[in-house]
matplotlib code that plots the C-alpha trace (Angstrom):
import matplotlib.pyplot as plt

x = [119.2, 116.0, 113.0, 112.9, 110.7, 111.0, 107.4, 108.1, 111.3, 111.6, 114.3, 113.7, 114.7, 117.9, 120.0, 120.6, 121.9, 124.4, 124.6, 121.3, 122.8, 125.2, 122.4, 120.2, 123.2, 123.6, 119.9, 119.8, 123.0, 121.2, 118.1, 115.9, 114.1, 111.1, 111.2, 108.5, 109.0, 106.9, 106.0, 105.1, 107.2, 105.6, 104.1, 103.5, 107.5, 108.3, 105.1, 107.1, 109.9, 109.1, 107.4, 110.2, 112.4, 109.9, 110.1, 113.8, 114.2, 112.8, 112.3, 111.3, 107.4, 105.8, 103.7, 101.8, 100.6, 101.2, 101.8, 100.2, 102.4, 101.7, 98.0, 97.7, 99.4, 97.5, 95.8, 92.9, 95.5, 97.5, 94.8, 94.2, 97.6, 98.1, 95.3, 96.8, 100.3, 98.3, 96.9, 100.1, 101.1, 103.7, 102.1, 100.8, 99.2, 98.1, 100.4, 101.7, 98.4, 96.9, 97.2, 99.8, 98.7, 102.8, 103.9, 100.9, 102.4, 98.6, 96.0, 94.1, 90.8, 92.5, 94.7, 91.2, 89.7, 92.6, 93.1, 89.1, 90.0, 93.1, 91.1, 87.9, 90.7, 92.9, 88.9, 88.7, 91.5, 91.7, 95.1, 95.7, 96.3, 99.2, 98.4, 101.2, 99.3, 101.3, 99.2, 95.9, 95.0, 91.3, 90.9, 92.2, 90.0, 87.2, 88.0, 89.0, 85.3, 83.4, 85.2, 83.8, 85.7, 87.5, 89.2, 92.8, 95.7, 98.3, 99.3, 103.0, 105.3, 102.9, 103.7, 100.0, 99.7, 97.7, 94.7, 95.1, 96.8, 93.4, 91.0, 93.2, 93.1, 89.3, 89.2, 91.2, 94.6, 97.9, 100.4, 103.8, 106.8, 110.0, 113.2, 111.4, 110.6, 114.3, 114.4, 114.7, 112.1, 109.5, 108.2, 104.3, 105.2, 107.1, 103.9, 101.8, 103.6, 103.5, 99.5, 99.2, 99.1, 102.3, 99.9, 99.1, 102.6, 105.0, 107.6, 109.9, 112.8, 110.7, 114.4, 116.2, 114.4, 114.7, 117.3, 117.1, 119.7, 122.5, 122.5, 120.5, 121.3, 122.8, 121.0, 119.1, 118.8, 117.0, 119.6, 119.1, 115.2, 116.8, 117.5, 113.8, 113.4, 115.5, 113.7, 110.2, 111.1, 112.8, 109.3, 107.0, 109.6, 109.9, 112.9, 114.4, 113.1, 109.9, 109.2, 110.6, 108.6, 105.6, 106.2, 107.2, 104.0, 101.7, 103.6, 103.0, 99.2, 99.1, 100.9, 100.1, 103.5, 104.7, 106.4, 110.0]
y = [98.8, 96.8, 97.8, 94.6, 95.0, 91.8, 91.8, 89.2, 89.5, 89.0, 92.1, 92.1, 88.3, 87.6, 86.1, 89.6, 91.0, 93.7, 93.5, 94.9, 98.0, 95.8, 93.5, 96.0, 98.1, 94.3, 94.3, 98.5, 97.9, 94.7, 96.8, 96.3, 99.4, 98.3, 96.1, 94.5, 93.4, 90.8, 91.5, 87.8, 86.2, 84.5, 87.4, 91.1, 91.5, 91.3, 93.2, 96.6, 95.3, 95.7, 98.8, 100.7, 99.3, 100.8, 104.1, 104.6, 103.5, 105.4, 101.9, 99.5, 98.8, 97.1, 94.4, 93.2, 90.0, 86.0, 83.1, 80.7, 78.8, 80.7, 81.1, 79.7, 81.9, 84.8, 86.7, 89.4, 91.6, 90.9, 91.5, 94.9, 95.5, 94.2, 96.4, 99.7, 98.7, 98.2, 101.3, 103.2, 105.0, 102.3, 99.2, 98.0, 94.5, 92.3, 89.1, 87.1, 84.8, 81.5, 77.4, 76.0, 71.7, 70.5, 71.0, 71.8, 73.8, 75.4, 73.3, 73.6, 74.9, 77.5, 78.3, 78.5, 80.6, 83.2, 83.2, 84.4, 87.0, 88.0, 88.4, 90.4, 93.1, 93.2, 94.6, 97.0, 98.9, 98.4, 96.2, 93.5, 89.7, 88.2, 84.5, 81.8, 78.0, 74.8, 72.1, 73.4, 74.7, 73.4, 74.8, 78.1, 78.6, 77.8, 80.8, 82.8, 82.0, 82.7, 85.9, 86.9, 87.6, 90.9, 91.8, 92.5, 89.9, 87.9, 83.7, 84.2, 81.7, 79.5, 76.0, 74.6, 73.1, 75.3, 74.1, 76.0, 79.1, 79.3, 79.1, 81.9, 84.0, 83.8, 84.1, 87.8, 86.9, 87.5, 85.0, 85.5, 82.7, 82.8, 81.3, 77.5, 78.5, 77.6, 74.1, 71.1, 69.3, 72.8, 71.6, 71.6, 75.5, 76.5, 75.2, 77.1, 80.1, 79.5, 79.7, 82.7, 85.9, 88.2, 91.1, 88.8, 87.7, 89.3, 87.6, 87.6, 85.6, 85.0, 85.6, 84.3, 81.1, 79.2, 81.1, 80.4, 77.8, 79.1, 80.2, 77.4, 76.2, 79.1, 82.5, 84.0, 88.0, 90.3, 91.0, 86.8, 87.8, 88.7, 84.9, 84.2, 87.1, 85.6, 82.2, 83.6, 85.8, 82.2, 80.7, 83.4, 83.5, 87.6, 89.8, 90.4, 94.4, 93.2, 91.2, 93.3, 95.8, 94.1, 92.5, 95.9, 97.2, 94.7, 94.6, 98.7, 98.3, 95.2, 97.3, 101.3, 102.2, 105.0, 105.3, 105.7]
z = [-48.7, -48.7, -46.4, -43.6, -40.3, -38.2, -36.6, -34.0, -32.0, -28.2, -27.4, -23.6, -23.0, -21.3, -24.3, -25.6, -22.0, -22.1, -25.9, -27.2, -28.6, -31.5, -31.6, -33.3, -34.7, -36.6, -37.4, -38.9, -41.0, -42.6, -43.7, -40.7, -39.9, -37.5, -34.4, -33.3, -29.6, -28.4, -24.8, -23.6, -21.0, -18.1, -16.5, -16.9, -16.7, -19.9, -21.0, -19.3, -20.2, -24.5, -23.3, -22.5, -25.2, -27.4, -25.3, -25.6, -29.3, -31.9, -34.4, -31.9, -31.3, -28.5, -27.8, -25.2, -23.7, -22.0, -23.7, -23.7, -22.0, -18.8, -19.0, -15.6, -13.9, -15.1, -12.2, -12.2, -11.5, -14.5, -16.4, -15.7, -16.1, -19.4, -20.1, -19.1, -20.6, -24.0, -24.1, -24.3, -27.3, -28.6, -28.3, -31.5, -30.5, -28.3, -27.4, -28.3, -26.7, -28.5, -28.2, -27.6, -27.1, -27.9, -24.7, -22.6, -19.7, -19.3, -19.3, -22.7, -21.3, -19.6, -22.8, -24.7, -22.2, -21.7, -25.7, -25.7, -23.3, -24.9, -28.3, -26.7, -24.9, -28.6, -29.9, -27.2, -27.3, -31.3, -31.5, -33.8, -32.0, -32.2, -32.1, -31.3, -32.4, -32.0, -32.9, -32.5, -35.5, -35.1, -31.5, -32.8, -35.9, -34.0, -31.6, -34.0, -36.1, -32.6, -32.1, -35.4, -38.7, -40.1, -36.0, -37.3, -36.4, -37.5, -37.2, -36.3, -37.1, -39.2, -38.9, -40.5, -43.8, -46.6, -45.5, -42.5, -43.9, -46.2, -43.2, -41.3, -44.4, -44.5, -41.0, -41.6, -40.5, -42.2, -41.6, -40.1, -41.8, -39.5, -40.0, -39.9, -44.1, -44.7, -42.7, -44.4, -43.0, -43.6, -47.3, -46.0, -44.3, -48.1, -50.1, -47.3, -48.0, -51.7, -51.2, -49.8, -51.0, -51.3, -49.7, -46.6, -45.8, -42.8, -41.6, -38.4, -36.6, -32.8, -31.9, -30.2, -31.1, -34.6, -36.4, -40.1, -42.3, -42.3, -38.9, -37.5, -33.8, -33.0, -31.1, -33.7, -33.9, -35.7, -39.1, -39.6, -41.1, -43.9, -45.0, -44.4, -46.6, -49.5, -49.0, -49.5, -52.3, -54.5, -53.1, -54.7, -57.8, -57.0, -56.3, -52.9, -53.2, -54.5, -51.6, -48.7, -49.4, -50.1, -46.7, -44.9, -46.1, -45.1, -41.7, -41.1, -42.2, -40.1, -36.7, -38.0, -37.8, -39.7, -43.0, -42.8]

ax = plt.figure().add_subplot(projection="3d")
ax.plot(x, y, z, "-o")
ax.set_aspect("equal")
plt.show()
């Protein structure tokens, strides 16, 4: 069975209530062995929420943060506790925090301002970012550049052009491709992905957002990152087992999780 960790899942969100357990039983049996559970709703809830999912599972891993989305809302108090929760033994990152100017639910200075915080508490307690950027690539590298290169972290679901992907890698970042690799309309994210280095690549699902072609429009789960999987290995013009564990790798040095 090939090694798969889907490093960007969102476990705690209502769409999987009351059928978690077959949701990841669906995800093991398909060669997923690490869960990477983002921790990002629109307040500290869902922060405790991937916590203890990580607490009771053996293979799930915790993250911690706000989007973006909901950087207004973010009050001293949150702060502080994003900062204990982040300093517990399963959380593996910092996130999912960034720029998100498509829908603008925060207003951008604020997003910029929280994403600078977000990036100077990842240093401190020695997690990687996990940085969401929806057209604001330029915004973003320049925070990233001011934070200063070589500070571990990772672009999740990438949806730049090469140009960008080349700046993040500079910058220090791998990039995350999710299920968006196998849409149609996705040729700029393919030839990004093309571009980059096998050993800077992880991928995920951001369930249960954008499930991958063939399951697209539907709730997407963790076992579905195998077809994102498949699409980067024709991309790269490797083997399925080449490539997941190239990616598994990459995504364990990325988190420090454990060898299986």
């Amino acid at each position: 069975m090939l090694p798969v960790i889907d490093t960007h899942c969102h476990l705690d969100f209502e769409d999987y209530a009351g059928e978690l357990p077959e949701v990841l039983d669906r995800a093991r049996r398909a060669g997923v062995n690490a869960f990477v559970c983002i921790g990002a709703g629109n307040d500290t809830r869902s922060a405790r929420a991937a916590v203890a999912l990580a607490a009771a599972e053996a293979d799930v891993w915790a993250v911690v943060g706000v989007h973006p989305h909901d950087a207004a809302s973010m009050t001293e108090a949150d702060w502080a506790e994003l900062e204990g929760l982040g300093k517990a033994a399963r959380v593996v990152g910092i996130g999912e925090t960034g720029l998100d100017y498509h829908y603008d639910q925060s207003p951008r200075a604020v997003q910029r301002d929280a994403y600078r915080r977000f990036l100077e508490l990842a240093r401190r307690l020695q997690r990687p970012v996990i940085s969401h950027i929806r057209d604001a690539h330029e915004d973003a590298k320049q925070i990233l550049t001011e934070a200063g290169r070589g500070h571990p972290g990772v672009i999740h679901c990438f949806t730049g052009e090469r140009d960008d992907a080349r700046a993040y890698l500079d910058l220090g970042q791998m990039i995350s491709f999710s299920g968006i690799l196998t849409f149609k309309n996705a040729e700029p994210i393919r030839e990004a992905a093309r571009f980059t280095p096998l050993d800077r690549i992880v991928i995920e699902t951001d369930a249960p957002y954008l499930a991958p072609i063939p399951y697209r429009g539907k709730r997407n789960e963790p076992a579905y990152v195998v077809e994102t999987l498949k699409c980067l290995a024709n991309l790269k013009q490797l083997d399925l087992e080449t490539t997941a564990r190239a990616t598994t790798e990459n995504a364990r040095r990325l988190f420090g999780l454990p060898a299986n």
